[in-house]
N, C-alpha and C positions, 0 to 999 in steps of 0.2 A: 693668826700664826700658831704653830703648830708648839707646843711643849713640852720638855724632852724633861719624865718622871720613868721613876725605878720605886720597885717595891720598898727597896732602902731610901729610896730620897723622896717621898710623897710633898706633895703641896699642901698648906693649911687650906681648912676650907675658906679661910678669910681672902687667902690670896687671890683663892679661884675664882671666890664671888668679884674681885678686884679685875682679875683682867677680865671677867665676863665684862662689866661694867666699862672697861677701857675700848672693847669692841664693841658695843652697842652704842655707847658713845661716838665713836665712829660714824656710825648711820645718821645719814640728813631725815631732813622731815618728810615726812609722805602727806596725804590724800587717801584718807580709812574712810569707807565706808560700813555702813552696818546699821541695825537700829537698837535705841536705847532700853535696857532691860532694867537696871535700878538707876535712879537718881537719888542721890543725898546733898540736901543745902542744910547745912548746920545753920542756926542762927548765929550773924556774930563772924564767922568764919571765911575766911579770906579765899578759902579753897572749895571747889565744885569736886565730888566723887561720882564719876557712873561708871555703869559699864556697858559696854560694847557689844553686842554679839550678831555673828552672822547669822543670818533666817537662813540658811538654807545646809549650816551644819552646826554642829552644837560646838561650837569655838566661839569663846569670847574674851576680851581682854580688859583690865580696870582703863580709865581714863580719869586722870586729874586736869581741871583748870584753874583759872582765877576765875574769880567771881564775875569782875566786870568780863570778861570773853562771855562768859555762859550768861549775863544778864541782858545783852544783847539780842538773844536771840530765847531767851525765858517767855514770851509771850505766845510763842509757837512750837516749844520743841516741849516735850512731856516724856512721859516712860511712854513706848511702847512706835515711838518717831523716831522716821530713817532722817539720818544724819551723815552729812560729809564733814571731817574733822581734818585739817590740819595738823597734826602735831611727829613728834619728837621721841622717839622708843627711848625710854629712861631705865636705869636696874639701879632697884632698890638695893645696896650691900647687906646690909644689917639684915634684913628677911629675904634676903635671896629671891626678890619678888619683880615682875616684867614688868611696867604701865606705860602709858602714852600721855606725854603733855601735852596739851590740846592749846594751839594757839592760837585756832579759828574754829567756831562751827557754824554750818552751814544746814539748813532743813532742806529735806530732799522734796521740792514742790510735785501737786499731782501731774503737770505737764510734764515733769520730767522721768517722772516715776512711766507714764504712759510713752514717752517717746523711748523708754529704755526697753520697756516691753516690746515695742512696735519692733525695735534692733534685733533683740532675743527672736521675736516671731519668725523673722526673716532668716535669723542665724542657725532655727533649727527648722524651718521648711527646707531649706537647701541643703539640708542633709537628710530629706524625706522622711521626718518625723508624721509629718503632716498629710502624705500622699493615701490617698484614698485606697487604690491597693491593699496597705497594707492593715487596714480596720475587718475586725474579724465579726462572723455576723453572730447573732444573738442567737442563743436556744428560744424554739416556742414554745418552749414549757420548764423553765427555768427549776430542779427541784429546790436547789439550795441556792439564796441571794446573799449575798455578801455586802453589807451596809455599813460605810462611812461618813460617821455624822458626828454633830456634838453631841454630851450627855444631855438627856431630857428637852431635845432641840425641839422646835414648830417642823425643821425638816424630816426629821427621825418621824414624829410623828403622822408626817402626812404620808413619808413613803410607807409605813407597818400600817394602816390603815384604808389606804387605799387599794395596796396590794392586795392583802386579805380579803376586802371589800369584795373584787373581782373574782381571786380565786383563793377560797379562803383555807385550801390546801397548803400553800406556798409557805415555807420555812425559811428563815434568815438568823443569819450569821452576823451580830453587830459589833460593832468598834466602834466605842466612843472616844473621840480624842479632840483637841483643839483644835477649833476651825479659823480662829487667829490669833496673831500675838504672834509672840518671839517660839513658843514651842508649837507651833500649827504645823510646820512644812515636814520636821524631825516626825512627829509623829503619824500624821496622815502619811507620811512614807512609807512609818513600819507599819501601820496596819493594812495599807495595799499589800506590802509584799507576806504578812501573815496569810491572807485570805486567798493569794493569788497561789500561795503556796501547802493549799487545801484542795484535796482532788475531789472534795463531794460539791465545793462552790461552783455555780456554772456560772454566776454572771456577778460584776462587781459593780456596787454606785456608791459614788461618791458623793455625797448630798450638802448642801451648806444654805440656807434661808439668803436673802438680798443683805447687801452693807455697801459700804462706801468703797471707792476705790480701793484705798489703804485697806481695807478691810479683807477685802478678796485677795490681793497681793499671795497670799499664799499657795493659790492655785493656781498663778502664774508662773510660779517655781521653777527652773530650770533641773535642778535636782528631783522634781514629783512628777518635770514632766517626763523625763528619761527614763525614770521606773513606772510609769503607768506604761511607757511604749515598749519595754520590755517584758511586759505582760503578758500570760498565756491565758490567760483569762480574760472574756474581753471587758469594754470598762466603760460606765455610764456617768456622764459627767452631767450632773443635777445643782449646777452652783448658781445661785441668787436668781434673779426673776430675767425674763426674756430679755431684756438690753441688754444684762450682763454677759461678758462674752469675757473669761478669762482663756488663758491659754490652753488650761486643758481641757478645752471645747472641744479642740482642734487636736487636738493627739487622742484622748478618747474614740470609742469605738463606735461611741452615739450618743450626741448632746440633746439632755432635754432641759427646755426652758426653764421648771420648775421642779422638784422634789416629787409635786404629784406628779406633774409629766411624766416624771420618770418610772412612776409605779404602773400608768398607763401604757408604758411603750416596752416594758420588762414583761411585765404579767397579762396573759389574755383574759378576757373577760371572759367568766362561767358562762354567765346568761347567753352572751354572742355564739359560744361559743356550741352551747345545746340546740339554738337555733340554727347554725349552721348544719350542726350534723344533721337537724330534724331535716333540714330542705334536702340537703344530699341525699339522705335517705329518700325522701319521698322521689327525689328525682332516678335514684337509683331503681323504686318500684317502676314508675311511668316507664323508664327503658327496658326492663328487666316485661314488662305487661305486653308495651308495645311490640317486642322481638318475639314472646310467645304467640299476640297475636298474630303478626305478619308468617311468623312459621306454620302454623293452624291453617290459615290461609293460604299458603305453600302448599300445605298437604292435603286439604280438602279440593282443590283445584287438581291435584296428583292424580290424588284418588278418582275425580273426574271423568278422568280422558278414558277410552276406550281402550287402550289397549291394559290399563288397567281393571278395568270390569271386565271383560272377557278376555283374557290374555290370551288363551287358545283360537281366538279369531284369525290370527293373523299365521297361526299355524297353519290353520286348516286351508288357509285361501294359499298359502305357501305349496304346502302338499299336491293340491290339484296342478298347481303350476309343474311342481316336480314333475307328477305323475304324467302329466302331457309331453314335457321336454324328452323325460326317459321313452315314450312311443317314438317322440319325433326321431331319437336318438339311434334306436331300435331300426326302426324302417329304413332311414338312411343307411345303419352299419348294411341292416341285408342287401338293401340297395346296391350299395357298393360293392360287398362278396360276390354276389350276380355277375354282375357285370364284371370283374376282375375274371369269375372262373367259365363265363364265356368265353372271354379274350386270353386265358391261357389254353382254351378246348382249341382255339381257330388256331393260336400260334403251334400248339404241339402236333395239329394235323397239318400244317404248312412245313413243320419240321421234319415231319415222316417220310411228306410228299416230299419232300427237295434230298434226303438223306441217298447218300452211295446205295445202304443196302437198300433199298425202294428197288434202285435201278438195277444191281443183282439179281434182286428175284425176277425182274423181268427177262430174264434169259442172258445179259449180259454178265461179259468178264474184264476183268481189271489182269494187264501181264507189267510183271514186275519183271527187272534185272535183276544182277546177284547184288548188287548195293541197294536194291529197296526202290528204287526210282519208277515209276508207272514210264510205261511205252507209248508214247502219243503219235509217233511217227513210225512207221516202218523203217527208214534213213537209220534210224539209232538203234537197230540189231545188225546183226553179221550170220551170215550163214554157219548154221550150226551151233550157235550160240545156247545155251541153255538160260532158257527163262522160268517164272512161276507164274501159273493163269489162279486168279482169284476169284472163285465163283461165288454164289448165294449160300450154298452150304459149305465150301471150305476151300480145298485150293491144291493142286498140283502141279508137276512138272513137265514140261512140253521145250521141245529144242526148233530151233527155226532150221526151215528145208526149203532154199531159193531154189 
């Protein structure tokens, strides 16, 4: 409930810490999970002191018991064990301080630790963490590596060592942080997101030597796995030996079995790598040999043929042909003239002989009337009628006399 203060009528702080306490009071027990960071058994002491914290952000809370609850379960549960706790949100008034009374605890077994994972797996495959898709492929010639490991680990050293081994160019960029425990998940997070957030790094791995199940737990993270898949960088998960199969196997961009593996599958090998080119090369000669042969080849067969060595052959045998076609050509056109101005000599003497004045000069006359008409009949004059006689040299007038 809500409390109604004025600059003039402030609350002690004694009050405040009072109803804080009357509403947390309020609250029934829950079911806390988390794992154990300090343990204190006082000798003598009737009361258990730990604390709480969650792996996967840096929130943690005190917890008190009694002795008998915590010596129940004292054979199994140690600093650094996930625990389900029963208990009771308490507020200290006097120090203004949070804690949980603990009225059961409970050790969180490996079958259940694995079936929890097995739910998480599922719970973030079907939101396509996992889909192949979207795994980004590796540079083949990585210049800057970005390496997360523990300090002065067996993995640190088989990845800088192997690497180099191959190609002893290759530069890394290292973070040493906890590979388990209560601060493992917090900081392999921030050093992903350091390196990811380095534009000279091309490739990221994340390396951890073999351990127990508990052990790995870290890289089953739901929080490490979300920022590895937010990653622009792609990302090499190299955690404990080939059985181990933590979760960010599977959101990674490329799981290698071992730390070395991973230096083998990041870095090409020098040596491989000369000998490849040497064969390409040599293979490039043999192609490059054989297409000059076979062109040489081309051209000296070219050069071969005849019409090549004597090129003018084919002229000259051309030419005579010419020269014959243009006689054939020749003969015919006269041929033809001929014969054309024959047959116009016969028709223009056929036309002369058939022509009027032909038959004028032979003493014959053509008589017109006065409208032009030739006189073919006597019947078609009249006496006295004037006509025109048309002779061979020209033409006069003459009158009919019946």
């Amino acid at each position: 409930m809500a409390v109604n203060t004025t600059p003039e009528a402030p609350l002690p702080v004694g009050e405040v810490s009072r109803l804080i306490g009357g509403w947390i009071d309020r609250l029934g027990a829950v079911w806390v999970e988390g794992q154990i960071t300090q343990l204190s058994r006082r000798p003598g002491a009737g009361v258990v002191f730990l604390t709480l914290r969650d792996p996967s952000y840096d929130i943690s809370v005190s917890v008190t018991c009694y002795r008998q609850v915590f010596d129940a379960v004292a054979d199994v549960v140690s600093e650094g064990a996930r625990v389900v706790v029963l208990a009771k949100p308490e507020w200290y008034a006097p120090r203004g301080q949070l804690s949980l009374r603990a009225a059961e605890i409970r050790p969180v077994g490996v079958g259940e630790l694995l079936a929890r994972l097995e739910q998480l797996k599922k719970a973030l495959a079907r939101e396509g963490l996992f889909a192949p898709e979207r795994k980004k492929p590796l540079p083949f010639l990585p210049q800057l590596i970005g390496l997360v490991c523990g300090r002065a680990s067996a993995a640190e050293r088989d990845v800088l060592e192997n690497a180099r081994h191959r190609w002893p160019a290759v530069r890394f960029e290292v973070r040493n942080v906890a590979v388990q425990g209560v601060h493992a998940v917090p900081q392999v997070v921030q050093a992903v997101k350091e390196l990811d957030a380095l534009e000279d790094v091309d490739v990221i791995i994340v390396a951890r030597g073999g351990g127990s199940v508990e052990d790995l737990l870290p890289f089953s993270d739901e929080q490490l796995i979300r920022t590895v898949a937010q990653c622009r960088t792609p990302v090499v998960s190299a955690i404990g030996h080939e059985p181990d199969n933590p979760l960010l196997d599977h959101v990674a961009d490329l799981r290698a079995s071992t730390p070395t593996d991973a230096a083998k599958k990041v870095v090409p090998d020098v040596g491989e790598e000369y000998e490849r080119v040497r064969l390409l090369r040599d293979r490039a000669r043999r192609c490059v040999a054989a297409l000059v042969d076979r062109e040489e080849r081309g051209l000296a067969h070219a050069l071969a043929r005849p019409s090549i060595q004597d090129p003018h052959r084919m002229i000259d045998a051309r030419a005579d042909q010419v020269a014959d076609l243009l006689d054939r050509a020749r003969r015919c056109l006269r041929h033809q003239l001929d014969r054309a101005d024959s047959e116009l000599s016969h028709t223009h003497a056929r036309v002369v002989a058939l022509s009027p004045a032909a038959t004028l000069k032979r003493g014959y006359a053509v008589l017109q009337r006065a409208d032009g008409h030739a006189v073919r009949d006597p019947g078609e004059v009249t006496s006295g009628e004037a006509l025109r006689a048309r002779v061979s040299e020209g033409e006069f007038s003459v009158r009919v006399d019946t």
